[in-house]
Structure formats: structure tokens, C-alpha cells
N, C-alpha and C positions, 0 to 999 in steps of 0.2 A: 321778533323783538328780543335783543338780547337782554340778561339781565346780570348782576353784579356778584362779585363772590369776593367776599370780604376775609380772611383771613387773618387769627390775628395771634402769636404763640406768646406763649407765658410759661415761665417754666418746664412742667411737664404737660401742661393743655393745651391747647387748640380750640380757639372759639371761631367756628364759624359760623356764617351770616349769607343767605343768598338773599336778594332782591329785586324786584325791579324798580326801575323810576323813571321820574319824568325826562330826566338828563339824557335817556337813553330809549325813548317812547314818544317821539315828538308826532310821532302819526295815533295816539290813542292808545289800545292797547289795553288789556285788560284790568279797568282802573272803577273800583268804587267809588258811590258816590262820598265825595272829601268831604266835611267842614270843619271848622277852626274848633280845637280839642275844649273843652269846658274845661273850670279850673279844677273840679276833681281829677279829669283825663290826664291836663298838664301835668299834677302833681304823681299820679302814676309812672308817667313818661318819665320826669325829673329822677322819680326814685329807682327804677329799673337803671336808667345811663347812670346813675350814682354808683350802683350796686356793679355794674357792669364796669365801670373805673377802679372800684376797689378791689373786686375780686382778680380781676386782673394786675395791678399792684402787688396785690400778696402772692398769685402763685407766680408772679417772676422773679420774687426779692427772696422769699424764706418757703422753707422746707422742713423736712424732719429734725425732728429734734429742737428746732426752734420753738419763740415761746407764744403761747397767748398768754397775757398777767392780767389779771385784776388786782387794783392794787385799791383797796378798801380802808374807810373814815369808821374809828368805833367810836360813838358817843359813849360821855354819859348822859342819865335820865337827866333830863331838861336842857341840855345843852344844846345849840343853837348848830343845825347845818350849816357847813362850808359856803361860803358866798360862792359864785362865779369868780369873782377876782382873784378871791382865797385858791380856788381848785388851779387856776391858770399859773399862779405864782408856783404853788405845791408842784404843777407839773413842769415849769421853767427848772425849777432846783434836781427837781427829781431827775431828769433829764441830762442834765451839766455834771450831774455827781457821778451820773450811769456813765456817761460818756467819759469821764476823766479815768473810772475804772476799768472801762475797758480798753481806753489808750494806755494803760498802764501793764496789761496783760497781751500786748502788741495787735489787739482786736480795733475794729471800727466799728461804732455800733449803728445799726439800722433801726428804724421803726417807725410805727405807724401807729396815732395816737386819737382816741376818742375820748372826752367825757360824757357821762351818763348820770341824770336822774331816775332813779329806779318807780315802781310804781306806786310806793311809801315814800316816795321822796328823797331816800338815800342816795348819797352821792359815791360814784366811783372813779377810777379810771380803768379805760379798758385799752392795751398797747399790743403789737404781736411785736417783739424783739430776735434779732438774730441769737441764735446759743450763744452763751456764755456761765461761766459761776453762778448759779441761781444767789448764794450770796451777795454776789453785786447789786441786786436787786434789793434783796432786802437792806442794805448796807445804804443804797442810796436814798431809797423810800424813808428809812431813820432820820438822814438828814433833811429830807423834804417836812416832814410832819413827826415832831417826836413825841407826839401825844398816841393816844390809844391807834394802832394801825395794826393790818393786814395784807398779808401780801397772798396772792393765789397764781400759782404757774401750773401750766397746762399744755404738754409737747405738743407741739403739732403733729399728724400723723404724717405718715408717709404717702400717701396718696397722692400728695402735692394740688390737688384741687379743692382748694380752701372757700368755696362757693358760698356756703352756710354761715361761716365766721362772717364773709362780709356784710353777707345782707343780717348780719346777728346786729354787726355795727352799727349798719344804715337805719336801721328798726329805731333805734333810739335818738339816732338826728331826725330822724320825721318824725316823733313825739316833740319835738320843740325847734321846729325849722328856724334855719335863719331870720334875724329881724323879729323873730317872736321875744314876749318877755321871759319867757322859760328857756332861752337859749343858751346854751354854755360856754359854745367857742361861736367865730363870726364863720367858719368854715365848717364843711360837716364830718370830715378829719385833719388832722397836722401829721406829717412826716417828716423824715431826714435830707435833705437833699442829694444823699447819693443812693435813688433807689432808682434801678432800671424802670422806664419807663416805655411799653412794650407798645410797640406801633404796627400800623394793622398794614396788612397788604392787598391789595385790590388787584382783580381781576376780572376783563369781560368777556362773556361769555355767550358767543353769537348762539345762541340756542333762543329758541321760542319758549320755552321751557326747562324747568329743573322738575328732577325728582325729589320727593319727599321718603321715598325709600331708601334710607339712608345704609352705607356698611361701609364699617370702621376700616381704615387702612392698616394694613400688618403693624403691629405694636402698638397697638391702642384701641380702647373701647368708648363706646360711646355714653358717656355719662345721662342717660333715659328720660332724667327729672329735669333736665335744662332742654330738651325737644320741644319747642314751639313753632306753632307758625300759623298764619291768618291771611287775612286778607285787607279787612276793611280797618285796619290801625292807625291813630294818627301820628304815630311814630313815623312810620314810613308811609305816611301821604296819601294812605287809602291802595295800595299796591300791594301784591301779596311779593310773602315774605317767609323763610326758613331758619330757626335758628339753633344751634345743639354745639355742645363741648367735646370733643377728645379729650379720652386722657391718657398717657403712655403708661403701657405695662410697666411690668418690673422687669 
């Protein structure tokens, strides 16, 4: 029975994927027993592909040196959090102002955009931007909200496998899923539209079997903490399955 080897590069990683499935096991094949995932399971599933789109996102578009920002609301005592409407407008301006400044410095600006309710209730924005002037940042955040603000930047490391950040993001759109009344955007991020969008490569693979003893190819290791694999999942349909990251040395 052969099975599926998924491939898919992102800047400096490699996310790969073995599996088997049905498409490719029409005689049986070693297949647990399936049934239709419950909605805790679904929403598991929904949040790993989530997490699995974003992290892939960021390590094909930014790297070292680029930014993670929090860009932060200071009240004062008794004043009233930022609505939804308010934070979306604040990030419309913010955004338009960034962008004018870095067309002005002959840059294009990239990014990738979350809001977040914290677990007090504060509101923020969480973005990862391509390098530029950290000044520009605060410069456009001014003109978004000229009341009490904060601005927080935070290079991205060099590693380029920005795994963590994602699912830091994701964390906070599944505290108030879409359609929920605690929602803040109708998506669970906004970006730029000129950001490489990294597409996987597939490969079949007439083997009855894969190894799960994995080793890294010359110039790269294998990231330890993203190694899964099972069997009876209803991701992949009750078939077992391999999953683990590369990441290129230096």
C-alpha cells in the first residue's frame, strides 16, 4: 500500500507530512476504526490547520530582524475599552500610515495582523512586520490613537522557524472564535496581499510502509517538539500518519 509524502518549504523549514489514505488503499489496508470527529475533536483539528497555515506564512515572508509589535491601549481609571469597531478602524489607520511610510523609504510593507482580548480584558494588537525604522511604527500608531498608547517590538530571531509566535496568535482567535460575541475580527488573521503563499508538494510513495526513524538531510535539523504521529486521528481519517519540521542550519 503506498503512502503519501507531503512536502511543503517555507523559508528556512520543511514541514513534512507522510500518510496513508483512502485515495491510495482502495483494497483496505491498515485503517482504524473512523467515526465523524465530535465538535471538541473538530475544533482541535480546525486549530492545528490554523496553526499549520500561519506558521507557514511567517516562516516564508519574515526573518531575522523583522518584527513582532504589540501595539497597546493605556486607559485611564474608569475609562471604557476600545469596542471591536474602534480596534478595526485604529488598525485600518495604523496600517495606511505604516504603509505610506515605508513607501516613502522605498520599502513595501508586509504583515500579518491579529487583535486580541487579553485575560483582563485589555485589548491589543499583535502584527509581525517586515524591518524597517522602528520609528515608523510608533509614528503611525500616533496617528491611529493619539490618546495614551504603547508601542512593543521584538526582532524575530534568526532561526526562521517562527512555530511558537503562530500558535501564540492562534491561542487568542480560539479564546473568541469566529461568530462568537467576543470576536474581534470576522477572520482569525488579516495580512498584506503580497505575501508568498508556500505550496506543498506531494509525492507517492509505493512502499507498504514509512519509517518513523527519522534523520535530518545535510543542512538541517530536525525541529524534536513538532515530531508526531498516530494512528487513529480524524484529521487523516483514522490512518496512520507522520509529521516533523526541518530547519536549515546556518
Amino acid at each position: 500500500m503506498p503512502y503519501v509524502k507531503r512536502t511543503t518549504r517555507a523559508g528556512k523549514t520543511l514541514e513534512i507530512e507522510k500518510y496513508y489514505t483512502s485515495r491510495y488503499n482502495k483494497r483496505g489496508g491498515s485503517r482504524a476504526a473512523h467515526a465523524k470527529p465530535t465538535e471538541e475533536q473538530q475544533k482541535k483539528i480546525n486549530t492545528r490547520q490554523a496553526e499549520r497555515r500561519l506558521r507557514l506564512l511567517m516562516n516564508a515572508n519574515f526573518g531575522y530582524g523583522d518584527y513582532h509589535v504589540v501595539l497597546d491601549y493605556i486607559r485611564h481609571r474608569g475609562e471604557p475599552e476600545r469596542t471591536r469597531e474602534q480596534m478595526r478602524r485604529d488598525a485600518d489607520i495604523f496600517l495606511r500610515e505604516l504603509r505610506k511610510l515605508y513607501r516613502a523609504a522605498g520599502l513595501e510593507l508586509k504583515y500579518i495582523h491579529v487583535m486580541e482580548t487579553g485575560q483582563k480584558g485589555a485589548r491589543h494588537h499583535h502584527l509581525v512586520l517586515n524591518h524597517a525604522d522602528p520609528k515608523f511604527i510608533q509614528a503611525a500608531w500616533k496617528k491611529a490613537y493619539k490618546e495614551n498608547n504603547r508601542v512593543k517590538i521584538f526582532p524575530l530571531d534568526e532561526s526562521g522557524n517562527y512555530r511558537k509566535l503562530a500558535a501564540y496568535f492562534i491561542k487568542y482567535t480560539d479564546s473568541h472564535p469566529k461568530g462568537s460575541a467576543g470576536a474581534l475580527q470576522g477572520k482569525r488573521w488579516n495580512c498584506s496581499k503580497n505575501l508568498v503563499r508556500p505550496v506543498p508538494e506531494y509525492e507517492i510513495i509505493n512502499k507498504s510502509w514509512f519509517r518513523h526513524e527519522i534523520k535530518a538531510p545535510k543542512g538541517y535539523y530536525i525541529d524534536k517538539e513538532t515530531l508526531r504521529s498516530g494512528i487513529n486521528d480524524d484529521e487523516h481519517g483514522g490512518y496512520e500518519w507522520l509529521h516533523y519540521i526541518l530547519v536549515q542550519l546556518e
